[in-house]
C-alpha positions in Angstrom: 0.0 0.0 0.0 1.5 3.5 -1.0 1.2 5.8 1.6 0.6 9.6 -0.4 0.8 13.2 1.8 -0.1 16.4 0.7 1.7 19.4 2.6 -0.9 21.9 1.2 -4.8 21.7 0.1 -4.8 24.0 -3.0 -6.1 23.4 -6.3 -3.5 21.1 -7.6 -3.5 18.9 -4.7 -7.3 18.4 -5.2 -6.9 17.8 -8.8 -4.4 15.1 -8.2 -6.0 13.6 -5.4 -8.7 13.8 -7.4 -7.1 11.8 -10.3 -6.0 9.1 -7.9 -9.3 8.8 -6.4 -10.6 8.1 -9.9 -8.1 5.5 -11.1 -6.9 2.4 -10.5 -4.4 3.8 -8.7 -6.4 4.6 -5.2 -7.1 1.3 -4.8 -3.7 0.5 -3.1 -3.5 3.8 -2.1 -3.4 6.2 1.2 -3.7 9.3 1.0 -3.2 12.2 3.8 -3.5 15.6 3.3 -2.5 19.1 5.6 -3.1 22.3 5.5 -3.3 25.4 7.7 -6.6 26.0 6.8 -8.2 23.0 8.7 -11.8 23.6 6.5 -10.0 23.8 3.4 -7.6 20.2 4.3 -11.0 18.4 5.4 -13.0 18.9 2.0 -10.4 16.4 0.7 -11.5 13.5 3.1 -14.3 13.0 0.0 -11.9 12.1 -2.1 -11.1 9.3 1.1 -8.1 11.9 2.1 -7.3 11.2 6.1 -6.2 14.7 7.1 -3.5 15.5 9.6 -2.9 18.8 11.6 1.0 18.8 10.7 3.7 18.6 7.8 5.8 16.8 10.5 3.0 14.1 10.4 2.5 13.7 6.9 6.3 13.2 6.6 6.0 10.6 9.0 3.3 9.0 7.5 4.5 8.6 4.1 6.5 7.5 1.5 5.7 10.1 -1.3 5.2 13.7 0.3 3.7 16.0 -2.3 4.7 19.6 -1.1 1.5 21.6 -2.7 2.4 25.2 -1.5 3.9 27.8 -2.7 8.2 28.7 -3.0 7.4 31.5 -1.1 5.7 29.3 2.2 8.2 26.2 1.3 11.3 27.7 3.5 8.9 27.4 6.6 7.7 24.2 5.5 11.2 22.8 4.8 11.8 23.5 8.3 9.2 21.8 10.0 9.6 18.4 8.1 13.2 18.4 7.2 14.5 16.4 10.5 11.8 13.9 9.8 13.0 13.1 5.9 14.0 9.3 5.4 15.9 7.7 3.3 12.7 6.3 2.2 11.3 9.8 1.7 10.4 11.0 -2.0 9.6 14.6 -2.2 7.2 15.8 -4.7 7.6 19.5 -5.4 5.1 21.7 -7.3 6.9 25.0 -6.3 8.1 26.9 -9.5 11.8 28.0 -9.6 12.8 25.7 -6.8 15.9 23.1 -7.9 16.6 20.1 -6.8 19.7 21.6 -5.4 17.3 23.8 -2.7 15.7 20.8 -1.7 19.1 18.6 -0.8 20.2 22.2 0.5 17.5 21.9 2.9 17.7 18.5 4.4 20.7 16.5 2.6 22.5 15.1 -0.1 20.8 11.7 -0.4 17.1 13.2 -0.4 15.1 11.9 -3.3 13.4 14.5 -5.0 10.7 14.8 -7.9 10.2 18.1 -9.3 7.0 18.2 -11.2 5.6 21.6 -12.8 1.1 21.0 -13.6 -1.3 22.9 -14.6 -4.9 23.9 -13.2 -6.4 21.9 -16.1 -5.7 18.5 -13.8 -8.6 19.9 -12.3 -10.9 18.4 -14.9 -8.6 15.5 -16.0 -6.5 17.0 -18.8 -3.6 18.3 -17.2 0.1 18.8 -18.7 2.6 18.0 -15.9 6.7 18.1 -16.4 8.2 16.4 -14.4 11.8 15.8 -13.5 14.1 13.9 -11.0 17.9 13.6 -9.4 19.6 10.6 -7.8 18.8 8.7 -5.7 15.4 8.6 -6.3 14.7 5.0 -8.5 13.2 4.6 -11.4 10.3 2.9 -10.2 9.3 5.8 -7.8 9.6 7.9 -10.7 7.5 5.7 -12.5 4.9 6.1 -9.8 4.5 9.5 -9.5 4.5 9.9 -13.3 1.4 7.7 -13.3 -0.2 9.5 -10.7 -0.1 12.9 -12.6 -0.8 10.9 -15.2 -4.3 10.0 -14.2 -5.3 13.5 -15.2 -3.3 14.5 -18.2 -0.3 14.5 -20.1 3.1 13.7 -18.5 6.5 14.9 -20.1 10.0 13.9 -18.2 12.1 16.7 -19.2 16.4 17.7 -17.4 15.9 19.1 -14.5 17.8 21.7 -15.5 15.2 23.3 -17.6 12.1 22.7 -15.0 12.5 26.5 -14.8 12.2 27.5 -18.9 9.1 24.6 -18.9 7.2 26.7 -16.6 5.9 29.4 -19.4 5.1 26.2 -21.6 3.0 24.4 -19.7 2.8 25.9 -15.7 1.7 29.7 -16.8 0.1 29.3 -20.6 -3.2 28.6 -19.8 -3.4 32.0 -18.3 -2.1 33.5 -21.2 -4.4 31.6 -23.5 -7.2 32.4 -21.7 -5.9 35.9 -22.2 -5.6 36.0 -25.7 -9.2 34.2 -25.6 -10.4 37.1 -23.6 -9.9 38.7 -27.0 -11.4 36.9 -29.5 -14.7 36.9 -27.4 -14.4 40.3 -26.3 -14.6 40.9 -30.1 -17.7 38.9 -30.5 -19.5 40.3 -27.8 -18.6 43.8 -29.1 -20.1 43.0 -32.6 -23.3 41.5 -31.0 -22.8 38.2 -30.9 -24.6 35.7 -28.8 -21.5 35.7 -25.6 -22.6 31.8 -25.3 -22.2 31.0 -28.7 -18.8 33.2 -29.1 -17.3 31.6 -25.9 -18.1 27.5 -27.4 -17.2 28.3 -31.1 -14.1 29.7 -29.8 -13.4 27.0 -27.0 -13.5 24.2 -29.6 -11.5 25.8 -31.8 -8.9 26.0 -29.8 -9.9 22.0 -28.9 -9.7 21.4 -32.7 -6.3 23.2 -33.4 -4.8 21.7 -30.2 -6.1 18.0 -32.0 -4.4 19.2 -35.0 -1.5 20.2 -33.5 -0.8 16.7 -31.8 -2.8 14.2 -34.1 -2.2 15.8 -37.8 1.3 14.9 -38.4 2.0 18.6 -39.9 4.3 21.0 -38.4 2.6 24.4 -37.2 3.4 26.0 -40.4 1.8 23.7 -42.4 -1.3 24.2 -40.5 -1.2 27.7 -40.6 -1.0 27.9 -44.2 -3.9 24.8 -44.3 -6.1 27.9 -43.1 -4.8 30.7 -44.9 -5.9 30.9 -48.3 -4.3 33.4 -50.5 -6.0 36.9 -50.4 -8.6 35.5 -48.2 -9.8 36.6 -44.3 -6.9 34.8 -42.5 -3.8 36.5 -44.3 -5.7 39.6 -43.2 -6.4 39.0 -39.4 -2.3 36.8 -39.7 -0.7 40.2 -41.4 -2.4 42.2 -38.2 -1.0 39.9 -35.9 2.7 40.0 -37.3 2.5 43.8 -37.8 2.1 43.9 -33.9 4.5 41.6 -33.3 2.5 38.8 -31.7 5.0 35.9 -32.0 7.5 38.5 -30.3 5.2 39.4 -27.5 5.1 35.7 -26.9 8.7 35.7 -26.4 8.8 38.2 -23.9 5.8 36.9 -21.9 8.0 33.6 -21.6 11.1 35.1 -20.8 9.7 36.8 -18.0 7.7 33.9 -16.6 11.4 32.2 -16.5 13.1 35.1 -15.5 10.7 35.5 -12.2 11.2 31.8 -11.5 14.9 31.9 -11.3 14.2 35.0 -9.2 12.1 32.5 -6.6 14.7 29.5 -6.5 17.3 32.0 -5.2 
């Protein structure tokens, strides 16, 4: 039986206690959650989550300790489980910017640790989690955890050493998509469109292009130019785009999502 802690009861530990619950993988499963919030920890116990008042117990608990909080709470947290760390001990880190080097700074050199950067999509099942790992953890533990995230989404194993530049790919873009969504319906609403129909044309088209993307076998320009026809509506609205430096924009919205996550490993 795996015993599974949760050191924090946000949104992603629900969502991936929430994919355990629902797969075959809760049935040799125990799962323990904590959280400051007492309320907020209990809602989990639907899910069949035992909840405990303290990290320290989690860590005593379990195996595999998913640390759930944020890199700004995760220096108290670090302090109030380290002595308790194992050798049996796999740390599961959803804290953006932190290495695997602050983690073995923190308790010591032999510490297994799993960095893994999801997305608030695991909430409904079709998350993208990277995930990444350093000696000594096995490969079976590995295997483990990337079947857990797996139970609701995509899984990617990726260097560690880019678990920082992976954030603005997976961790931060839905934000930014459902930014530039924002404008596409804005746009509808403003010519008097139906808001309904605007918001589900546009949601499956992003469905369809993400299908097209991963199931088509043509590279993005390909696709773009399946779309484009010459003279037509698309070169129009595609020519707007590039004039305002859209792909450029991009560029700078990822480099600072990196930028601020080296800025929170320090």
């Amino acid at each position: 039986m795996n015993r599974i802690g949760f050191i924090g009861a946000g949104n992603m530990a629900t969502a991936i206690i929430k994919g355990i619950a629902n797969s075959g993988l809760g049935k040799d499963a125990q799962i323990f959650v904590t959280d400051i919030d007492t309320e907020k920890g209990r809602i989990l116990e639907k899910y069949g989550a035992t909840f405990l008042p303290t990290s320290a117990e989690i860590v005593k608990e379990c195996k595999y300790v998913f640390l759930t909080v944020i890199p700004q709470v995760m220096p108290t947290v670090m302090d109030e489980i380290s002595s308790y760390i194992s050798s049996e001990t796999v740390l599961v880190s959803n804290a953006a910017g932190l290495s695997v080097e602050y983690f073995k700074s923190r308790t010591n050199q032999n510490v297994k640790v799993i960095l893994a950067m999801p997305n608030t999509p695991l909430l409904i099942g079709h998350g993208a989690t990277a995930i990444s790992y350093a000696h000594p953890t096995s490969e079976s533990e590995v295997s483990y955890i990337h079947d857990i995230y797996s139970s609701c989404g995509e899984v990617a194993l990726i260097p560690a050493d880019k678990m920082k530049e992976i954030i603005a790919i997976n961790g931060s873009s839905p934000a930014f998509i459902y930014l530039f969504a924002k404008g596409f319906i804005d746009y509808g609403i403003s010519q008097d469109i139906n808001e309904e129909s605007v918001k589900r044309l546009f949601a499956q088209s992003l469905i369809g292009a993400a299908k097209m993307i991963t199931d088509s076998h043509h590279d993005i320009d390909e696709l773009i130019k399946m779309v484009s026809s010459p003279g037509g509506t698309t070169v129009a609205g595609l020519t707007a785009l590039n004039d305002g430096d859209l792909l450029g924009t991009i560029d700078n919205a990822c480099n600072a999502c990196t930028n601020r996550a080296y800025e929170l490993g320090k």
